[in-house]
C-alpha positions as CSV (number, residue, x, y, z in Angstrom):
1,X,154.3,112.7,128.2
2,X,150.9,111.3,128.3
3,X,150.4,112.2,124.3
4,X,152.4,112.2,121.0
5,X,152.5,114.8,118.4
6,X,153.0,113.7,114.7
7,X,152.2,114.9,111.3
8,X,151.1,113.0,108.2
9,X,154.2,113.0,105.9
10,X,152.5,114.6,102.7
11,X,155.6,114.7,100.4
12,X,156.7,111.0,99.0
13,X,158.8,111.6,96.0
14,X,161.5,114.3,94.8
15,X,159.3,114.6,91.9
16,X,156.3,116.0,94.4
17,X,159.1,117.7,96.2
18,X,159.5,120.1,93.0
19,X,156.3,120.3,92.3
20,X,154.9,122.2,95.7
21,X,157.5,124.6,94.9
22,X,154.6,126.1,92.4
23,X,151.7,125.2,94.8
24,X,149.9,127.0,96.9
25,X,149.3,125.0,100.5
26,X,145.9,125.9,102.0
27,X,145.3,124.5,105.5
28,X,142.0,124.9,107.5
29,X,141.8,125.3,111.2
30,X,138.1,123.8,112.8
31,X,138.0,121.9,115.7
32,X,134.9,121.2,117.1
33,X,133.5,118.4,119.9
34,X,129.9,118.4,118.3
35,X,129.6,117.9,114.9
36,X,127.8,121.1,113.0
37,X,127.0,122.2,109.6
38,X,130.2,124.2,109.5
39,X,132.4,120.5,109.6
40,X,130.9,119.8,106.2
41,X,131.8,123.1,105.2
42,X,135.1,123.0,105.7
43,X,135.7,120.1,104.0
44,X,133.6,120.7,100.7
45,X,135.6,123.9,100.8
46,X,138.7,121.9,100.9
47,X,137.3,119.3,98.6
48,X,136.4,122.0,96.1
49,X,140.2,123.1,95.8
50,X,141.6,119.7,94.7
51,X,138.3,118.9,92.7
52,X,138.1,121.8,90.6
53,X,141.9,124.0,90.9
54,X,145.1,123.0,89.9
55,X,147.9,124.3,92.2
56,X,146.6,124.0,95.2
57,X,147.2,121.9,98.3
58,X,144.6,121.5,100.7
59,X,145.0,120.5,104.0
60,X,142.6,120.0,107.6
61,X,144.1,120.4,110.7
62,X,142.9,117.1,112.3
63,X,143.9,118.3,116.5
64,X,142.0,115.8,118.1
65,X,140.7,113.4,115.9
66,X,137.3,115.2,115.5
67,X,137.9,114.8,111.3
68,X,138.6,110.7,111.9
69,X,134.8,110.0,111.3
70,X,134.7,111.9,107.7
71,X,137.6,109.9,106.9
72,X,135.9,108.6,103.6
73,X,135.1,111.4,102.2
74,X,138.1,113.7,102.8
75,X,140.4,110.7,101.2
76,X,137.6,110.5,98.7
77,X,138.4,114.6,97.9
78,X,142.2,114.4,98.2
79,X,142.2,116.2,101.2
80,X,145.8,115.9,103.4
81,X,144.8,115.4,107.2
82,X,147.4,116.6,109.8
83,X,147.1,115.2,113.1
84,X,148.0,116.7,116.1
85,X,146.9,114.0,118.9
86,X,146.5,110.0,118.3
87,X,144.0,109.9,121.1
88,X,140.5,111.4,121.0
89,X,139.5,114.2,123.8
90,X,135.9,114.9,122.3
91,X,134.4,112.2,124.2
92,X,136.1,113.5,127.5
93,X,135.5,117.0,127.6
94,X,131.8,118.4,128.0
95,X,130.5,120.7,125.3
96,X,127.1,121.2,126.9
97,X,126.2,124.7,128.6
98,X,128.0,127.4,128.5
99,X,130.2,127.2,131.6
100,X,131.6,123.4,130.6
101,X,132.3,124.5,126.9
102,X,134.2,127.6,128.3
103,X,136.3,125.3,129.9
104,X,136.5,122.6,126.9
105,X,137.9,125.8,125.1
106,X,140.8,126.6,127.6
107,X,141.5,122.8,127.3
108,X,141.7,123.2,123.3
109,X,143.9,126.6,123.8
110,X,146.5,124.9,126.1
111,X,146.9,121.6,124.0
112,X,146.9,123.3,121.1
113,X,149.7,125.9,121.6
114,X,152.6,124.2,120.7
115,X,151.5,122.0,117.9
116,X,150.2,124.6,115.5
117,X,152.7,126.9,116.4
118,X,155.1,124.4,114.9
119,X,152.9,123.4,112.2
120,X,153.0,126.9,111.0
121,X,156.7,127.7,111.4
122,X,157.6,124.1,110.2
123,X,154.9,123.6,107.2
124,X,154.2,127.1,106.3
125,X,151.1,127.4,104.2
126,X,150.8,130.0,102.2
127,X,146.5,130.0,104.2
128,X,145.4,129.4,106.7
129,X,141.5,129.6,107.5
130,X,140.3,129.5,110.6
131,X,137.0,128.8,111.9
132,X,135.1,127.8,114.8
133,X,137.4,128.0,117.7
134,X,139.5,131.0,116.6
135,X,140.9,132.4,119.7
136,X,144.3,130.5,119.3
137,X,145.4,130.8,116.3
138,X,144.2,135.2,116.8
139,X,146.1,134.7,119.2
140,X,149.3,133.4,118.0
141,X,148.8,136.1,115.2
142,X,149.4,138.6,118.2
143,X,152.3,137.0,119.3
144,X,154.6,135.7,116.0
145,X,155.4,136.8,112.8
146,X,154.0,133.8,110.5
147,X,154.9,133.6,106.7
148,X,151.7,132.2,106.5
149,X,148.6,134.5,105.7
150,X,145.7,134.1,108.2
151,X,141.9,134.3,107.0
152,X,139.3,134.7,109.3
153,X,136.0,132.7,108.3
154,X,132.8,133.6,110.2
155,X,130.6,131.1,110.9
156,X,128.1,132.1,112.0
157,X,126.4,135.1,113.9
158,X,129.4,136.0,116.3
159,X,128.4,137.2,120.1
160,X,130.2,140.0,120.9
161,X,132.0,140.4,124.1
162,X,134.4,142.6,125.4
163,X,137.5,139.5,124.8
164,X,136.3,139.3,121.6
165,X,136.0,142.6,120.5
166,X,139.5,143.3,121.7
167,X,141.1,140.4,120.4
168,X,139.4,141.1,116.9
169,X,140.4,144.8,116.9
170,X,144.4,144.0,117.3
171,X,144.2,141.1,115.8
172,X,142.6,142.8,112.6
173,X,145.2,144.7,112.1
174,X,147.6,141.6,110.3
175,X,145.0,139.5,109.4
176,X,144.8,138.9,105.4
177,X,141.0,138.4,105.0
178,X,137.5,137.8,106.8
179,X,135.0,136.2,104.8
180,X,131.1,136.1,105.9
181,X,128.4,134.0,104.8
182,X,125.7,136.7,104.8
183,X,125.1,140.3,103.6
184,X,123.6,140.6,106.7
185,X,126.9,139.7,108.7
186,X,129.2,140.7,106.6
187,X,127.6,144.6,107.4
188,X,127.8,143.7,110.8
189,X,131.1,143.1,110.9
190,X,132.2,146.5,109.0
191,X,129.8,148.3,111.1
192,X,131.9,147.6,114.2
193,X,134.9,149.6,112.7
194,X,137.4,147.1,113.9
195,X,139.9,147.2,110.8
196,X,139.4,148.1,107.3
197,X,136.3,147.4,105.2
198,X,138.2,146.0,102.5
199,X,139.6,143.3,104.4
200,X,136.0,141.9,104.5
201,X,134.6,139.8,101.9
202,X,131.5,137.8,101.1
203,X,132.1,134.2,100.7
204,X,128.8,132.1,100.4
205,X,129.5,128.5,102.1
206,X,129.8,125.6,100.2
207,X,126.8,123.6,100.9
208,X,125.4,122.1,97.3
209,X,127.1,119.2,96.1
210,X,125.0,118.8,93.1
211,X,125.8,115.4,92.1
212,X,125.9,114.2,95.3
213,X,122.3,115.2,96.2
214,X,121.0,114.3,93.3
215,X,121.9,110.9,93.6
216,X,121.0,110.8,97.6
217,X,117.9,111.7,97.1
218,X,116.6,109.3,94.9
219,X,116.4,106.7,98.2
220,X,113.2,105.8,99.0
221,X,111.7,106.2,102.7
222,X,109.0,104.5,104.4
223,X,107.5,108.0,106.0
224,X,104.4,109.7,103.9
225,X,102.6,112.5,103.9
226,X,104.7,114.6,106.8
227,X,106.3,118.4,107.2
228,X,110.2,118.1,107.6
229,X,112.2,119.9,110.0
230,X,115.8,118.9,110.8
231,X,118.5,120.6,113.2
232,X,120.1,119.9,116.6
233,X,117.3,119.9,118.8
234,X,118.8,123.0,120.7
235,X,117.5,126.1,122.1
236,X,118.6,128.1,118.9
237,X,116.3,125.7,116.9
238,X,113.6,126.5,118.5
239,X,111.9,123.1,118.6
240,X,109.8,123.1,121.5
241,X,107.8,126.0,119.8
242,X,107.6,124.0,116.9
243,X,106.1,121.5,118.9
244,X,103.5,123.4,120.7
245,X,102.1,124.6,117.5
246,X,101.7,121.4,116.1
247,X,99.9,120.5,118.9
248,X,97.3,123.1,117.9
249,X,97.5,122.1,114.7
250,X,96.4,118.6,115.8
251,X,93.2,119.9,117.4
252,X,91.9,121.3,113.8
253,X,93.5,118.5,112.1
254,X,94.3,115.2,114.0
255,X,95.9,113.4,110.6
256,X,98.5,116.7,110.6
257,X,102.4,114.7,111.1
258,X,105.6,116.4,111.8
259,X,108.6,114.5,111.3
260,X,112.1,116.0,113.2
261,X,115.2,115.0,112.2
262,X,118.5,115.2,114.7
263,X,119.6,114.9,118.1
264,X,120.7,116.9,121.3
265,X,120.5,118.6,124.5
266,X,117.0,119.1,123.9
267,X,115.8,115.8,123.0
268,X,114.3,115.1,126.5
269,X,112.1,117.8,126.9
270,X,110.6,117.2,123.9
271,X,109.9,113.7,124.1
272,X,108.0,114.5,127.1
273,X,105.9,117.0,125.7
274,X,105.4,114.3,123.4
275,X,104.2,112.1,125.4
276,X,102.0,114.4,127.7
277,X,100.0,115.5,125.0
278,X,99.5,112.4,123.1
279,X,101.7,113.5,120.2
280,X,103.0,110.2,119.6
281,X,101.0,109.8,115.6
282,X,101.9,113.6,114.9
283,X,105.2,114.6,115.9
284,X,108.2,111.7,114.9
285,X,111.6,112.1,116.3
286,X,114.3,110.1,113.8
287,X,117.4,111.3,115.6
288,X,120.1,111.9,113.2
289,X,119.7,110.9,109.9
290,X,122.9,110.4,107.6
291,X,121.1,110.8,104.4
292,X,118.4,113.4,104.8
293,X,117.7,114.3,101.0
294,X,114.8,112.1,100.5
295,X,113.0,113.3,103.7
296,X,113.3,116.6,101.5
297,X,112.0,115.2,98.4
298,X,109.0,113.4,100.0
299,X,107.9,116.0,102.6
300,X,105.0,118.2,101.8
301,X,107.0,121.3,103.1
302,X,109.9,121.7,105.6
303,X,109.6,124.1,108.5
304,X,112.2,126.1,110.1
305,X,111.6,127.5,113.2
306,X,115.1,129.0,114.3
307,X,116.1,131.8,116.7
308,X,119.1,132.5,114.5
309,X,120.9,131.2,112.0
310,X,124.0,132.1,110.1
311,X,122.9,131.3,107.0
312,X,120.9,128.4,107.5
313,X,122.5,125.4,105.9
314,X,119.3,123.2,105.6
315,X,117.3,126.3,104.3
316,X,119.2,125.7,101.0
317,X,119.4,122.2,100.9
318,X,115.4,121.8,101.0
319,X,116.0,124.9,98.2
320,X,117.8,122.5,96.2
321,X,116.2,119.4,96.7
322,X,112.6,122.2,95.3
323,X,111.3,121.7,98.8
324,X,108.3,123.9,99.5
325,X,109.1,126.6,102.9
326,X,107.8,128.0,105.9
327,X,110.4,129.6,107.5
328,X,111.0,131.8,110.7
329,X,112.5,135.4,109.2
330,X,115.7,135.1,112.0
331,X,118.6,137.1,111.4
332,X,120.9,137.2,109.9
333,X,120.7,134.3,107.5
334,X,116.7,133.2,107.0
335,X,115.6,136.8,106.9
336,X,117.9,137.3,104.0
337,X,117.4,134.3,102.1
338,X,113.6,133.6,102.5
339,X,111.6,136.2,101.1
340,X,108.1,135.7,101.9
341,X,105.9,135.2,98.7
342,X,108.8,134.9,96.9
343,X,110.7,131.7,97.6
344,X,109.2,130.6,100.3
345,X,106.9,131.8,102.9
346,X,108.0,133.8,106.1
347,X,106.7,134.4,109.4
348,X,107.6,136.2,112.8
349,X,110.1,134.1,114.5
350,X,108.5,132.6,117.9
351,X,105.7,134.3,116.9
352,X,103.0,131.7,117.7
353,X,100.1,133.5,116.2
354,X,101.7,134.6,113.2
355,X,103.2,131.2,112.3
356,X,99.4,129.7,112.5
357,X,98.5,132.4,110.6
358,X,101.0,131.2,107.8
359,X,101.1,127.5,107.9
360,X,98.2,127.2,105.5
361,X,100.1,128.8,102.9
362,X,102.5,125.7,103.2
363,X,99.3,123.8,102.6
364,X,98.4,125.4,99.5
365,X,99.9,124.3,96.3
366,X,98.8,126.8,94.0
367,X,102.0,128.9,94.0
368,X,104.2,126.6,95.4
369,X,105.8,126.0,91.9
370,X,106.8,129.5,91.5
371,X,108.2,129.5,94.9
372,X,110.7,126.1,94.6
373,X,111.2,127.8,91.6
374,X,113.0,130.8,92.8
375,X,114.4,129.5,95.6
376,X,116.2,126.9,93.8
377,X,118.1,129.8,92.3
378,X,118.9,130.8,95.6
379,X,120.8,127.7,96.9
380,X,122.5,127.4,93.5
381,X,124.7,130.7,95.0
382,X,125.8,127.9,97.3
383,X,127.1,125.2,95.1
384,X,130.4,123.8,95.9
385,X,131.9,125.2,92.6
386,X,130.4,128.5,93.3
387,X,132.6,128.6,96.4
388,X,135.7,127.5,94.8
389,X,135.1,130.5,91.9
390,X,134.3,132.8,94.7
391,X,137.8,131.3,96.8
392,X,140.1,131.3,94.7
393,X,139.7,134.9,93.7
394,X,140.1,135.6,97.3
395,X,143.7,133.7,97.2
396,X,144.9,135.3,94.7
């Protein structure tokens, strides 16, 4: 057989032996072939188990090798990783477009079948959330009796289809929990009458490490005087709009700068509007940037321009980091967090004329303090220890 299966041998002693007898083994299912917002997630959710509880076991299930490059930081948390493959399929399978992804997924289903089957029967947690790529381990739920309680984690506004919907509705039916990130969401979800309403539950993501940020954003950059956006430079980002209003922007004001942080499928198209309209001064691609907090703290506002987003992870990091906003009022996340005039300033999403119509309210400072000032409230709903309050109620 071309691959090996093997699991990380978390039990060393006889001492740890009787101790897991009293504690509670949380694992979290989230592969992935891109890396997203909801990778981080999953491990400060993790991370917030063993930083702040006491009886608690977390663990990642590691199928591919996709956690290998956060291998710092989950060590760093305490975090057990258990490996189902020693070699690394993410750079062999395509995750770009919607046909090649479909596929990537059956590949996921079919290697994944065994392996966390017997994870499951061998390991039994007494959790296990899922997220991401859920249809297997729904799936499985269909099919076997597990000791192990399954929660469903949304990430993210789900599409609907008729697999979906029909897995969800008899799946539902012996699922523990489903948590949701928004208000917005989490009414979605009950409003499809799929299984009982108490089952769902609000659980805000874990996206404010305090300390962490705090420290990371002290770095000093080289950029001045600049608007901030940051995202994978996708369709649902909505970039290229961003772009073509900046480019009208330029025409009233030529010393105007937009600075975009991140990479992807869309990075070519924009250079080249770039570059056909001269854009090169105004408009600053940096690709991905591991430490983005300064960019934060130095910008003179940060724009997002999504389709959608479910919540909006760098919404409430600029929040924290008291970063002034202009944001797009996409559902379900944005149009729920920003409220225009409030904390932060909101405009018609791909609206064109409305978002010129708004953009010199990020220029004016004479409210901006009340503005950072509420909205800093708002991300502090999102603080890693506001998750692990909010969790551990849930587990118990």
């Amino acid at each position: 057989m071309f691959y090996k299966i093997y699991f990380h041998n978390t039990i060393t002693s006889e001492l740890q032996i009787r101790n897991t007898l009293s504690v509670k083994k949380i694992y979290y299912w989230s592969p992935f072939l891109s890396p997203i917002a909801t990778c981080k997630a999953v491990i400060n959710s993790a991370g917030s188990l063993t930083q702040f509880g006491s009886g608690y076991e977390s663990s990642i299930l590691n199928f591919f090798g996709e956690f290998n490059r956060y291998d710092k930081e989950i060590k760093k948390k305490n975090i057990q990783l258990i490996d189902f493959y020693n070699f690394d399929i993410a750079n062999i399978l395509p995750y770009k477009g919607k046909i090649k992804s479909r596929f990537s997924f059956f590949i996921f289903f079919l290697l994944g079948l065994f392996p966390l089957t017997k994870v499951l029967k061998k390991n039994k947690p007494d959790f296990l959330i899922i997220h991401l790529i859920t249809s297997l381990p729904l799936m499985l739920l269909l099919f076997f009796n597990f000791k192990t309680k399954f929660i469903l984690r949304i990430s993210g506004y789900p599409r609907m289809n008729f697999f979906r919907k029909l897995l969800w509705k008899i799946t539902f039916k012996k699922i523990h929990l489903i948590t949701c990130p928004t208000n917005n969401t989490l009414n979605y979800i009950k409003s499809l009458h799929l299984t009982d309403s108490s089952k769902i539950k609000l659980l805000y993501d874990p996206i404010i490490n305090v300390k962490e940020i705090n420290i990371k954003k002290q770095k000093q950059i080289s950029i001045k005087n600049f608007y901030l956006s940051v995202g994978r430079l996708t369709k649902q980002k909505n970039f290229m709009f961003l772009c073509e209003a900046f480019q009208k922007l330029v025409k009233k004001n030529k010393e105007i700068k937009l600075v975009i942080a991140g990479n992807g499928e869309e990075k070519n198209n924009i250079q080249k509007f770039i570059k056909i309209n001269n854009l090169e001064n105004n408009i600053i691609l940096l690709g991905y940037v591991n430490n983005i907090y300064p960019y934060f703290k130095a910008s003179k506002g940060f724009i997002l321009s999504s389709l959608w987003e479910d919540p909006g992870f760098v919404l409430l990091e600029a929040s924290f980091c008291r970063t002034l906003i202009l944001s797009s009022n996409a559902w379900p996340g944005p149009v729920e967090l920003i409220k225009d005039n409030y904390n932060g300033i909101s405009f018609e999403s791909n609206d064109m004329e409305h978002f010129l119509k708004k953009f010199p309210y990020l220029m004016d400072n004479s409210y901006s303090k009340k503005l950072k000032l509420n909205n800093l409230k708002l991300a502090k709903k999102f603080t890693i220890f506001n998750h692990y309050q909010s969790l551990i109620k849930l587990l118990n």
